[in-house]
TORTOR-102039 format. One record per atom (N, C-alpha, C, O): residue in three letters; x, y, z. Coordinates in steps of 0.2 Angstrom, whole numbers, padded with zeros to 4 digits, always signed. Atoms other than C-alpha are relative to their C-alpha. Last residue first. Example, Ala and Ser with C-alpha at 12.3 -4.5 7.8 and 13.67 -1.06 7.14 Angstrom:
2
Ser-0004-0006-0001/Ser+0068-0005+0036/Ser-0004+0005+0003/Ser-0001+0011+0004/Ala+0004-0006+0000/Ala+0062-0022+0039/Ala+0004+0006+0000/Ala+0009+0005+0003/
//
This chain:
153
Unk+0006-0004+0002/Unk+0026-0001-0158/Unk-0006-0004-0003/Unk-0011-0001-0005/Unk+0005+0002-0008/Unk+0039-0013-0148/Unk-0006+0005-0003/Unk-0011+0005+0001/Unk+0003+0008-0001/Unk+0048-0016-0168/Unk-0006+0002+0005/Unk-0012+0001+0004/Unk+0006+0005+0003/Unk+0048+0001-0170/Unk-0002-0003-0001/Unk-0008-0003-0002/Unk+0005-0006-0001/Unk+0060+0005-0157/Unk-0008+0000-0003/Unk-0014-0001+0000/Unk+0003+0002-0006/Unk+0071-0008-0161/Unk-0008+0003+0003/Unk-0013+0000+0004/Unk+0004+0006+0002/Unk+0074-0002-0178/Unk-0006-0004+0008/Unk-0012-0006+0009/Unk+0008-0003+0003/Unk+0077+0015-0169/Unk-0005-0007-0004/Unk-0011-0008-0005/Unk+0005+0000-0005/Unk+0089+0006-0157/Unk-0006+0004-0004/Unk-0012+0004-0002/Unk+0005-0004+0003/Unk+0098-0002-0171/Unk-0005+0001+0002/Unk-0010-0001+0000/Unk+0006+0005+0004/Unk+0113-0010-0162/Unk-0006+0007-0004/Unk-0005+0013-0005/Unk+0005-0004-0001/Unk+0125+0001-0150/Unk-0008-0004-0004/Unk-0013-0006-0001/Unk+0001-0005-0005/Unk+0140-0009-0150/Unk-0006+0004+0004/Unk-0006+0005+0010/Unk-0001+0005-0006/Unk+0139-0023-0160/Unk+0001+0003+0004/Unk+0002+0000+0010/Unk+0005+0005-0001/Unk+0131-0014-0175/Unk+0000-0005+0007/Unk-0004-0008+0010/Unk+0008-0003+0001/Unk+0139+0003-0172/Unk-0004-0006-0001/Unk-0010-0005+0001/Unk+0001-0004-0007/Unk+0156-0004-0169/Unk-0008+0000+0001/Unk-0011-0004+0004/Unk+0002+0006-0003/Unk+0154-0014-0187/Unk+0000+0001+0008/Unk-0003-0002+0012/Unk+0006+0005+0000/Unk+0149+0000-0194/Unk+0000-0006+0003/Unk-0005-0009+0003/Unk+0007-0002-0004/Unk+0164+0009-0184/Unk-0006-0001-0004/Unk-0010+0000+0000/Unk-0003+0001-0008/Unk+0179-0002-0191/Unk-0008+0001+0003/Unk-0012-0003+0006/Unk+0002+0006-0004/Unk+0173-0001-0207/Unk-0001-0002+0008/Unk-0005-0004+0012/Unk+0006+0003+0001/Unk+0173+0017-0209/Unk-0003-0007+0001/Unk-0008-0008+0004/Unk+0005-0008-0004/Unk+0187+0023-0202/Unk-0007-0006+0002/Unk-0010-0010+0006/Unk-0001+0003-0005/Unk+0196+0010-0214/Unk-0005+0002+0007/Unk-0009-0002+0011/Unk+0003+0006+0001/Unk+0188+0017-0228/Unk+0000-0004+0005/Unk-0005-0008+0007/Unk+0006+0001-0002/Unk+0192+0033-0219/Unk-0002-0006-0004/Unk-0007-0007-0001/Unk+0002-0001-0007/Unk+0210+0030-0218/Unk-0007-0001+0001/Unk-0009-0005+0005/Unk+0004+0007-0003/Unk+0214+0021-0236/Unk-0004+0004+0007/Unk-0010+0003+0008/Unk+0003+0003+0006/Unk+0224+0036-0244/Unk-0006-0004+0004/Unk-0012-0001+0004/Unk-0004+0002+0006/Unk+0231+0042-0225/Unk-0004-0002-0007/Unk-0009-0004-0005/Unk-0003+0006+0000/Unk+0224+0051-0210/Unk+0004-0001-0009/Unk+0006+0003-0013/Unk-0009-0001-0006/Unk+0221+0069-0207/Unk+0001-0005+0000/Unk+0006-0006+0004/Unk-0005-0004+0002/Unk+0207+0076-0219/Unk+0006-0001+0003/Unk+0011+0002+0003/Unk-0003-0004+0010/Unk+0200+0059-0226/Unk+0004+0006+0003/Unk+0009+0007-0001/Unk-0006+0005+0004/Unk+0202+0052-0207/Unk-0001+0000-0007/Unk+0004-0003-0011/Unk-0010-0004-0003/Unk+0192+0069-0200/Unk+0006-0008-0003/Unk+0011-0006-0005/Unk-0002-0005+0003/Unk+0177+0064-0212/Unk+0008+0003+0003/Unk+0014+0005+0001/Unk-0001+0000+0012/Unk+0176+0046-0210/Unk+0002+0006-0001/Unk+0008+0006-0003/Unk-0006+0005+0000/Unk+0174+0050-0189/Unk+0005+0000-0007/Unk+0011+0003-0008/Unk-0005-0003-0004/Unk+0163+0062-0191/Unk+0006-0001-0002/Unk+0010+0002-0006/Unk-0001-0005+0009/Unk+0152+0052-0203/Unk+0004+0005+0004/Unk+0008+0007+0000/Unk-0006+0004+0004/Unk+0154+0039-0186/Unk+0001+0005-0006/Unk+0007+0007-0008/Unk-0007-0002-0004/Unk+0149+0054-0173/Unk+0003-0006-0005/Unk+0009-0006-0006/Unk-0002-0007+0002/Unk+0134+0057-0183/Unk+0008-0001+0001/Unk+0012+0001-0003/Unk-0002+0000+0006/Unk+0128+0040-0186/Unk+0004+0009-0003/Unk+0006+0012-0008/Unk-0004+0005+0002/Unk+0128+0037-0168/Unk+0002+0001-0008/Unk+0008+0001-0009/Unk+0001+0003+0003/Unk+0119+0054-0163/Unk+0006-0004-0005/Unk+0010-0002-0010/Unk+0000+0003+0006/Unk+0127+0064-0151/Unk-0003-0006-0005/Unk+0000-0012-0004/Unk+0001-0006+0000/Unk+0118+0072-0135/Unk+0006-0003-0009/Unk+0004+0001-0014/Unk+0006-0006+0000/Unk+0111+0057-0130/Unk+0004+0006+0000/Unk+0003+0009+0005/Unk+0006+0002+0002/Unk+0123+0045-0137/Unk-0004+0005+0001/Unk-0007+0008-0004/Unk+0006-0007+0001/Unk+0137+0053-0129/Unk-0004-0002-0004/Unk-0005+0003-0008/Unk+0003-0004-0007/Unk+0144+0039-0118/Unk-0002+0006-0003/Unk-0006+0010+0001/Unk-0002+0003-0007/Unk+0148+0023-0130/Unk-0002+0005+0004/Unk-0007+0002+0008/Unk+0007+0006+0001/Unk+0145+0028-0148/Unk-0001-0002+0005/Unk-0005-0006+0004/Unk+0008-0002+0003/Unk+0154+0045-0142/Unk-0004-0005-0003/Unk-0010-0003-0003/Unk+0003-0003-0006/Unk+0169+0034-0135/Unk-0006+0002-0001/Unk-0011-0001+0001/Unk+0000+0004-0003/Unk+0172+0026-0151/Unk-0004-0001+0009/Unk-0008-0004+0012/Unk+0007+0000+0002/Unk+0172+0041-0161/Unk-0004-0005+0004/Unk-0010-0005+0004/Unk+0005-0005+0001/Unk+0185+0045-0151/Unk-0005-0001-0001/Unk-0009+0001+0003/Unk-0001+0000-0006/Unk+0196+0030-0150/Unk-0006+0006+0001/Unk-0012+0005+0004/Unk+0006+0006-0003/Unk+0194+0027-0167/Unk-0001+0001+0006/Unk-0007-0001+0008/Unk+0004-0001+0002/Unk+0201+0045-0173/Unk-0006-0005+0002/Unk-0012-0004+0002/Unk+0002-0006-0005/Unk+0214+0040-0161/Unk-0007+0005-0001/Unk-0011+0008+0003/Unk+0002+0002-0006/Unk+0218+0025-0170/Unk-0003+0006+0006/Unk-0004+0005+0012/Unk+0007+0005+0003/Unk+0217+0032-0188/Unk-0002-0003+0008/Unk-0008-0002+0011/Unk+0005-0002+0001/Unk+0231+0044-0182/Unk-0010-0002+0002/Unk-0015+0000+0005/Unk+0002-0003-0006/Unk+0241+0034-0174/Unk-0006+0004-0002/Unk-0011+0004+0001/Unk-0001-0007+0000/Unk+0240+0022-0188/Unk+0001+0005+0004/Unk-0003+0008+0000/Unk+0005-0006+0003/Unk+0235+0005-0182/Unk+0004+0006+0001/Unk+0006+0008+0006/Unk-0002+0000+0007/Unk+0250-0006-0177/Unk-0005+0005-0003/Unk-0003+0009-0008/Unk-0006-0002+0000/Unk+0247-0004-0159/Unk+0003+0001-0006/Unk+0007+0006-0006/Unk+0002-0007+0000/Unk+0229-0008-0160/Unk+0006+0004+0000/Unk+0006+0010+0000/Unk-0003+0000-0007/Unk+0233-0025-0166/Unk-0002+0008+0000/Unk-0004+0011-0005/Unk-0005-0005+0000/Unk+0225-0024-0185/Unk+0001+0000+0009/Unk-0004+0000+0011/Unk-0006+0001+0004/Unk+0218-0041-0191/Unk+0008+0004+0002/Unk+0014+0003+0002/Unk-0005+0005-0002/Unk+0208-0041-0177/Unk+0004-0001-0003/Unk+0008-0005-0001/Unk-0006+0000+0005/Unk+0199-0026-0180/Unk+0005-0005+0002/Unk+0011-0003+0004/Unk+0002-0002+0007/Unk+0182-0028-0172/Unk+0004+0002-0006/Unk+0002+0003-0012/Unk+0003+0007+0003/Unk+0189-0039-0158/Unk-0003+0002-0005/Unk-0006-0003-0008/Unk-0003+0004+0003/Unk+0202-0025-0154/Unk-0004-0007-0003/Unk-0001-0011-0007/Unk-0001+0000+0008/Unk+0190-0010-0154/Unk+0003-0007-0002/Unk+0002-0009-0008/Unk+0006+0000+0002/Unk+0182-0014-0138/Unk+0001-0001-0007/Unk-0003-0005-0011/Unk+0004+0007-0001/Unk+0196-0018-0128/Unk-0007-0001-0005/Unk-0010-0007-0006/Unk-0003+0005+0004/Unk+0204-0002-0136/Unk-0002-0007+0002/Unk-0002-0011-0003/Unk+0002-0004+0006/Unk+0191+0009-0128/Unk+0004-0007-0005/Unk+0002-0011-0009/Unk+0005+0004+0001/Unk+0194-0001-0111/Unk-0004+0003-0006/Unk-0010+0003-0006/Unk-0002+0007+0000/Unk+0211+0004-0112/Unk-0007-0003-0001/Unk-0007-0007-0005/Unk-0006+0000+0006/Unk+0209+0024-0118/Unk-0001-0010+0000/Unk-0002-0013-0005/Unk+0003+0007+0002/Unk+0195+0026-0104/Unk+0002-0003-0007/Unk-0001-0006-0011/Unk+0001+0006-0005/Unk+0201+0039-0097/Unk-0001-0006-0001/Unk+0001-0010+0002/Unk-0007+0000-0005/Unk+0211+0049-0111/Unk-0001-0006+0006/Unk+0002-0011+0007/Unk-0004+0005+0004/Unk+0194+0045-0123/Unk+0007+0000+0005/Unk+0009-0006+0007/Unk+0005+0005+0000/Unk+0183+0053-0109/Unk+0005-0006-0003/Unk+0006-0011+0000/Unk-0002+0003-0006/Unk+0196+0068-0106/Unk-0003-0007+0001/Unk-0001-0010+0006/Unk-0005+0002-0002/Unk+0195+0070-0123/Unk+0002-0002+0005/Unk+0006-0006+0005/Unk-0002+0007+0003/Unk+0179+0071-0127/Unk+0006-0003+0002/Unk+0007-0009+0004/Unk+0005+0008-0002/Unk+0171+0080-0111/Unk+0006-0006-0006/Unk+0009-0011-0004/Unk+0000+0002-0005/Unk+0183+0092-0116/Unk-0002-0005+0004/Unk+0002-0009+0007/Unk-0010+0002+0002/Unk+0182+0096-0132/Unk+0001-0003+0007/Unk+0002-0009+0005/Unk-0002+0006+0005/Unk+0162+0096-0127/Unk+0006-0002-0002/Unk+0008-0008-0001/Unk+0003+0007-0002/Unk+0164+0107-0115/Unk+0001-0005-0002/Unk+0005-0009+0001/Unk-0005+0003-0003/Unk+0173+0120-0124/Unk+0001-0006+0003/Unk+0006-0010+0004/Unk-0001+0005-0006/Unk+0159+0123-0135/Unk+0004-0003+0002/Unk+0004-0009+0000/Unk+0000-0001-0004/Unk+0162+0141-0144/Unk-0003-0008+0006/Unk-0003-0008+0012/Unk+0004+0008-0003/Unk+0174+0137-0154/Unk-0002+0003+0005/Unk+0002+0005+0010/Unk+0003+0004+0004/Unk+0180+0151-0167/Unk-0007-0008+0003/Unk-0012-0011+0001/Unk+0003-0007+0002/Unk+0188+0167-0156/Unk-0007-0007-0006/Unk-0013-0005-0007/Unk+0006+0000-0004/Unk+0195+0152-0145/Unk-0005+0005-0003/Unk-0010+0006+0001/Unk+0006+0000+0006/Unk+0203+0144-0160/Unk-0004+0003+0004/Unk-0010+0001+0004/Unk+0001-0002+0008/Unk+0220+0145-0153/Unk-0005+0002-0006/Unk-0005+0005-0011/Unk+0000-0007-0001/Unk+0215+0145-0135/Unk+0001+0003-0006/Unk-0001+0009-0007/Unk+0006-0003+0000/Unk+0208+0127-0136/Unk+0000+0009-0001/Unk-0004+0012-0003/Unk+0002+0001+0008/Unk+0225+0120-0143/Unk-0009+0004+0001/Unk-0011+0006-0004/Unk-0002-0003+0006/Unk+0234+0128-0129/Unk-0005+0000-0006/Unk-0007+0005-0009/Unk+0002-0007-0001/Unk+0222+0122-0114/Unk+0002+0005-0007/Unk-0003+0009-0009/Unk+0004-0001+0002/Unk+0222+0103-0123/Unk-0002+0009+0001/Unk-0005+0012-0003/Unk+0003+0002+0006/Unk+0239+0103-0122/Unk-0006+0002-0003/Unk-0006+0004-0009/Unk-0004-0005+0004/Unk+0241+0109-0105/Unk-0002+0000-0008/Unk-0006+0004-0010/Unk+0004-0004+0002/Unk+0228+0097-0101/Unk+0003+0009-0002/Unk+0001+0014-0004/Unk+0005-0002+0004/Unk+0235+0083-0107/Unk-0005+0008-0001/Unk-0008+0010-0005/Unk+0005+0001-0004/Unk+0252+0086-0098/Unk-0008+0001-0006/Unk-0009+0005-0010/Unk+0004-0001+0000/Unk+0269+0082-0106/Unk-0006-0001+0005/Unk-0006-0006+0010/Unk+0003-0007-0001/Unk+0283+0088-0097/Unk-0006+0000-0002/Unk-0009+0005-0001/Unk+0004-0002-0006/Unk+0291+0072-0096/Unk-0003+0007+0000/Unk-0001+0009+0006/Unk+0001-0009+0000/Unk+0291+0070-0115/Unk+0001-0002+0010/Unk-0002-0007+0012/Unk-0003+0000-0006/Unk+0295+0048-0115/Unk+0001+0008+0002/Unk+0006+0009+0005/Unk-0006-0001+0001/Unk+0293+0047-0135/Unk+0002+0003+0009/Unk+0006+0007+0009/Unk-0007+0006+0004/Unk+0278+0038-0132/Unk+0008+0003+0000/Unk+0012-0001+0002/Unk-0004+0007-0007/Unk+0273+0051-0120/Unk+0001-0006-0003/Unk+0004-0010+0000/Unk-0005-0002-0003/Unk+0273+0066-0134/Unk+0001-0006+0006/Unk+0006-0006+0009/Unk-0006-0001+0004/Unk+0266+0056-0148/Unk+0004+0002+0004/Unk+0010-0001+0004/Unk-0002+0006+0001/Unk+0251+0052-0136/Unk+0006-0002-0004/Unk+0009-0008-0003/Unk-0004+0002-0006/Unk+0250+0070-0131/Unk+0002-0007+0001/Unk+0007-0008+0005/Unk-0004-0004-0007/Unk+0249+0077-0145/Unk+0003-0004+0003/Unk+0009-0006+0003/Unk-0006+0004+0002/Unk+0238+0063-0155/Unk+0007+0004+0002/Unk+0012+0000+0004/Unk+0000+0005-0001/Unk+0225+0068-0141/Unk+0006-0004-0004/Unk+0009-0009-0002/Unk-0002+0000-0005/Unk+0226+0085-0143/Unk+0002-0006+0003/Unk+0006-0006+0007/Unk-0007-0003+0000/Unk+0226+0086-0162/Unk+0001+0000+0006/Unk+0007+0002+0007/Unk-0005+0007+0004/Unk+0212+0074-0161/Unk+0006+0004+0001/Unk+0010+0001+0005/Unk+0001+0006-0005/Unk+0200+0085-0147/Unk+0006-0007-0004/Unk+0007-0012-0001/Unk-0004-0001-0005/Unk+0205+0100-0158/Unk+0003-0006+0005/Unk+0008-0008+0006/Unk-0006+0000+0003/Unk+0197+0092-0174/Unk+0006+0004+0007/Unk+0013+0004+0006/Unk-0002+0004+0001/Unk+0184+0087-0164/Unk+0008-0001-0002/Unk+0012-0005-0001/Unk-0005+0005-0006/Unk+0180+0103-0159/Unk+0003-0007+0000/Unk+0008-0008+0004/Unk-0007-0004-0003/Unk+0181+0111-0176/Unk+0001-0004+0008/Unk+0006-0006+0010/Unk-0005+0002+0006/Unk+0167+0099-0182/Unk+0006+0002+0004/Unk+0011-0001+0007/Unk-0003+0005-0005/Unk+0159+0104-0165/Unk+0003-0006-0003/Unk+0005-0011+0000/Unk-0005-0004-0004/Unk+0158+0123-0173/Unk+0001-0009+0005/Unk+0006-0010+0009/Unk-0007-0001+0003/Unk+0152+0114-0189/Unk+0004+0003+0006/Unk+0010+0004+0005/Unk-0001+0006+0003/Unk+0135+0107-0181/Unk+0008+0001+0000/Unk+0012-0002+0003/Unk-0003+0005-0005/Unk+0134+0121-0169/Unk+0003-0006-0003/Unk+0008-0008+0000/
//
């Protein structure tokens, strides 16, 4: 399951950097879930939780603006506009899943996720960047509920 929602992610970013590249350049014919329909049908012999692709995408799609409200006071040097499309899309993601799939993804899962898809599809630096970004997410986002946890023991 682990590597088959590796493969999803990497769907759920090639659909999201898609469809963000195609309505920057003003596409009218782009549709997300065209896009995502294609890209799921490619790998359908290989992926079998569509759900999840699913869930993630249309999650980071909806909640795009209040995803970047989140990210821009932990990267304020970088506008989110100037962030890489990539790298930004990779944060938006992972971003999301520190935010609504907690119970069913683990925080530290979805950042080494994260790191990992911005070594294979971002730039020199990406997952360093990746990476800062989302420990400091994960401390001001989510915090350390298992430290927590032990403490009330």
């Amino acid at each position: 399951m682990a590597s088959n929602r590796h493969l999803g992610r990497i769907i759920a970013l090639q659909s999201l950097y898609e469809c963000e590249f195609r309505t920057q350049c003003e596409d009218p014919t782009v549709s997300i879930d065209d896009i995502l329909a294609r890209n799921i049908e490619r790998y359908k012999d290989t992926v079998e939780d569509t759900e999840f692709i699913e869930r993630l995408v249309h999650g980071v799609m909806k909640n795009t603006k209040d995803i970047d409200a989140l990210l821009q006071p932990i990267a304020p040097e970088w506008p989110i506009e100037q962030i890489a499309r990539v790298d930004r899309t990779i944060l938006r993601m992972a971003v999301f899943e520190l935010k609504e799939s907690g119970d069913v993804v683990p925080p530290k899962v979805a950042i080494n996720e994260a790191v990992e898809l911005a070594k294979a599809f971002g730039s020199d630096n990406s997952s360093k960047f990746v990476n800062g970004v989302l420990g400091t997410a994960y401390r001001t986002l989510v915090g350390d509920k298992d430290a927590d946890a032990k403490a009330k023991v």
